[in-house]
C-alpha positions in Angstrom: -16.7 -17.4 4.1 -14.2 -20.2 4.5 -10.7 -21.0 3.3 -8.7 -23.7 2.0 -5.9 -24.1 4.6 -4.2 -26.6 3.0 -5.1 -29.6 0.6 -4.2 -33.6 1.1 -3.9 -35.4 -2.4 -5.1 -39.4 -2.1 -4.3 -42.0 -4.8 -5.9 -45.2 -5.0 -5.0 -48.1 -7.7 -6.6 -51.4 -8.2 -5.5 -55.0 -8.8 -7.9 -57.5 -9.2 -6.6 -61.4 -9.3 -9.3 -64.2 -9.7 -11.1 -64.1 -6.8 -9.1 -61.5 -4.7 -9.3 -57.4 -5.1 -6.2 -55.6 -3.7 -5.9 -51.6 -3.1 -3.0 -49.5 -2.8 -3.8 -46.3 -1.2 -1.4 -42.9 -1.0 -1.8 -39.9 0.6 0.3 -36.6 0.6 -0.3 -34.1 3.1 0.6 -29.9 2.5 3.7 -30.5 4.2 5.0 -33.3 1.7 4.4 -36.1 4.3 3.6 -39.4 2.4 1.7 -42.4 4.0 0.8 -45.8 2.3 -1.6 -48.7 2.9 -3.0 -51.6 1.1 -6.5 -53.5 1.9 -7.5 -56.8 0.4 -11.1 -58.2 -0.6 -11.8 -61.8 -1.5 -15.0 -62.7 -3.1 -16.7 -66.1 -2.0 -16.4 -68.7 -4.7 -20.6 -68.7 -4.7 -20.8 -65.0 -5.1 -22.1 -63.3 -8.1 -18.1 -61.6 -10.2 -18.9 -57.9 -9.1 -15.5 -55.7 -9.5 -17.2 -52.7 -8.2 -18.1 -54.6 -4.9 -14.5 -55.9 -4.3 -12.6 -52.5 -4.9 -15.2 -50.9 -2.3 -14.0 -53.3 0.2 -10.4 -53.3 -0.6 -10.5 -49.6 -0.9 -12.2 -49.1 2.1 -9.8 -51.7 4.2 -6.8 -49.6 2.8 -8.7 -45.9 3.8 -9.2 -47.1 7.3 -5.5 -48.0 7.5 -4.5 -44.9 6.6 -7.1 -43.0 9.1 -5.2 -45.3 11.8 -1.9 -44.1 10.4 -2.7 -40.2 10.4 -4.7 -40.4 14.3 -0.9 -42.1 15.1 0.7 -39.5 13.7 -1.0 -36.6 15.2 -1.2 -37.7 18.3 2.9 -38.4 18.0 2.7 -34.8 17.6 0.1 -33.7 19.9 3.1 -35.6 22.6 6.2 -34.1 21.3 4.5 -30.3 22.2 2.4 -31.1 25.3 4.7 -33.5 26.9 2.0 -36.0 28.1 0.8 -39.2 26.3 -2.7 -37.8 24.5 -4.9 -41.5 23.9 -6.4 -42.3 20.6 -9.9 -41.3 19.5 -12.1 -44.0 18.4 
């Protein structure tokens, strides 16, 4: 059987502006911790007007900023205990 630990809660709002998509994503960890990013999308004047399309880019752009924002913060903490430099995993 597994447990729940802990839960994150993740926001993400959309703006869309003619040709250009923009995300705002939040994340709270269990121990109150906030982090925010923002990704951007721009749809090609030729391409077919697909919302859907843009937010998955801009969503995703904003997701992988937060994924580089959380490795940087646990490996800030993997630091302060060990006392060495740890290296980011890609």
């Amino acid at each position: 059987m597994t447990h729940t630990l802990v839960g994150w809660h993740v926001e993400m709002e959309f703006q869309e502006e003619g040709d250009r998509t923009r995300a705002a994503a939040m994340v709270r960890l269990g121990d109150g911790t906030e982090f925010r990013a923002h990704g951007t999308a721009n749809r090609h004047p030729s391409d077919p007007d697909q919302l859907r399309v843009g937010e998955e880019i801009a969503g995703a752009r904003a997701l992988m900023d937060l994924a580089s924002q959380l490795l940087q913060k646990a490996h800030t903490e993997i630091d302060e205990v060990s006392g060495r430099t740890s290296h980011a995993i890609r």
